[in-house]
C-alpha positions, 0 to 999 in steps of 0.5 A: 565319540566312538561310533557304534562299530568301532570298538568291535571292529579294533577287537576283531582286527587283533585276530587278523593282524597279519604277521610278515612272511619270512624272507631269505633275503636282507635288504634295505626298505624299499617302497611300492612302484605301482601305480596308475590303473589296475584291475585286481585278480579276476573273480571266481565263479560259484555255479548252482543251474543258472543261479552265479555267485560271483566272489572277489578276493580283496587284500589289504595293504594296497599299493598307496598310488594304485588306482582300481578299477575292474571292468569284469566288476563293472559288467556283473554289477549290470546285471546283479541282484544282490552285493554280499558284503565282506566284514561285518556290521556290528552293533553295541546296546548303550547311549553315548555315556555307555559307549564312552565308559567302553571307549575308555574302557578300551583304551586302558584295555590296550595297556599293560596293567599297573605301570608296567612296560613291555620291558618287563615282559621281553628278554634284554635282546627282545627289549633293545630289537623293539626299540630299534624298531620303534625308532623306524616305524614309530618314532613319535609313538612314545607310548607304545611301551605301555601297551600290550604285546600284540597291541605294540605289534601292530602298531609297529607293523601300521608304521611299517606299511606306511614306510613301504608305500602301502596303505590300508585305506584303499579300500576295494569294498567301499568302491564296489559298494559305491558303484553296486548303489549307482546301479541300484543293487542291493546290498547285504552284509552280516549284522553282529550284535555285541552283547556285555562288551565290557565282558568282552574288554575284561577278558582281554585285559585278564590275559596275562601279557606273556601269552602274547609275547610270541606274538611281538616276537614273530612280528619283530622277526618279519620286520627285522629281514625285510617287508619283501613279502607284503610288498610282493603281496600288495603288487601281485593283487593289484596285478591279479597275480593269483599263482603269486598271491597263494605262493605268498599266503600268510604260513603259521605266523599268522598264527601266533597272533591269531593263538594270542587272541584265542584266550579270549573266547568272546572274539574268537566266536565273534570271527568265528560267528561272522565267516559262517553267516557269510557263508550261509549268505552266499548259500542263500544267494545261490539259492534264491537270486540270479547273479550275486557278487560278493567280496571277502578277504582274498586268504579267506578263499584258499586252504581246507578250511576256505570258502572255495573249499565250502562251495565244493563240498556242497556240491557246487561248481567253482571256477578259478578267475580266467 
């Protein structure tokens, strides 16, 4: 059975599924080496008087064999009074016959409507591109034609990370929450209430799937040169490269995808809702405790719009990782 947060959290993966950085270079795949213990970037400190927010970047996918460990997240939890969460803990109004109907009715949601392919939606090159690398990174997904663009494209890209010696299950937060509940801190993260969320799945299904072929387009482009970049990604946060990670921030491709899942407006407010209540938390937290830690995806952090950029029109001040 579908838990509670589930369906959200796979709706609100679509808006973030990151699209490849393009590469000059064409070579063969090649896996990750990293492994053994290792540390992940230093945090950066957010100051208000003697009041410290502390906020650790987190990336996913990570090196499958690394190990983290951080002794700079170590010592602050010693003296923290509150963990602030990245992400968000959603909920859906229903027993479980509601969120079964939702299960199901997601599950068709991903699926081009009628019996249609994605062969009826891409060109001819566009169609035989995808097969090829069907056959690489999903092989035994012999379904993924019937699925919507942007669905297929991250399904490519989830066979992809997985050939290269990445994995999304190295989850950095779990392990900071796990040790902040071995010292007692509290923790806090945003709480989404989903209301209608079978408005929501009918919105996304009423998408026309030509809106997101961009999308498998700017996705199969990445995947066609080379995983290079995301492989450079995952090593330079392991090794708390910062210089690294902003050279390699995620450009405009991103944004394909990202435009394909605006034309549900439902999700976008719902992402858009989630980063401004951690921000008003963070706020909150300078205001009122100690020392915060706090945790948030690491490209959340950089550009106009980041959250260091946030802290410094408010008047704080924002210390780069030493």
């Amino acid at each position: 059975m579908i838990g509670r947060s589930l369906l959200l959290t796979i709706l609100l993966a679509l808006a973030v599924v990151p699209v490849l950085a393009q590469s000059t270079q064409d070579e063969e795949l090649t896996t990750v080496d990293v492994v053994g213990e290792k540390p992940g970037p230093g945090l950066w400190k957010v100051s208000n008087g003697d009041k410290e927010l502390w906020i650790l970047g987190t990336l996913e996918p990570l090196p499958r064999r690394m190990t983290w460990r951080s002794r700079e997240i170590e010592a602050i939890l010693e003296r923290a009074d509150l963990v602030l969460a990245g992400g968000a803990n959603t909920s859906i109004d229903g027993g479980p016959i509601t969120l079964f109907r939702l299960y199901r009715q997601f599950r068709r949601t991903q699926r081009l409507p009628s019996q249609e392919t994605l062969n009826d939606f891409l060109s001819p090159d566009d169609y035989a591109r995808f097969m090829t690398l069907r056959d690489k990174y999903a092989p035994r997904d012999r379904n993924i034609e019937r699925f919507r663009p942007v669905f297929a494209a991250f399904r490519l890209f989830a066979g992809a990370i997985d050939s290269a010696g990445l994995t999304a299950d190295n989850d950095i937060q779990a392990k900071v929450l796990k040790l902040a509940r071995k010292q007692r801190v509290e923790k806090q993260q945003i709480k989404l209430k989903i209301t209608e969320p079978h408005v929501l799945l009918a919105e996304i299904a009423t998408t026309a799937p030509q809106t997101e072929v961009r999308c498998l387009q700017a996705a199969m482009s990445r995947l066609e040169t080379d995983l290079g970049a995301l492989r450079a990604r995952a090593v330079a946060w392991a090794e708390g490269d910062l210089e690294a990670l902003q050279r390699l921030a995620f450009p405009e491709d991103r944004e394909v995808c990202w435009n394909s899942v605006e034309n549900s407006p439902r999700i976008k407010a719902l992402v858009d809702q989630a980063r401004d209540e951690w921000l008003q938390a963070a706020l909150q937290a300078l205001q009122t405790r100690s020392t915060t830690l706090a945790l948030t995806d690491i490209y959340n952090l950089w550009g106009t719009r980041g959250l260091l950029q946030e802290f410094v029109k408010r008047g704080y001040v924002v210390e780069a990782p030493k």
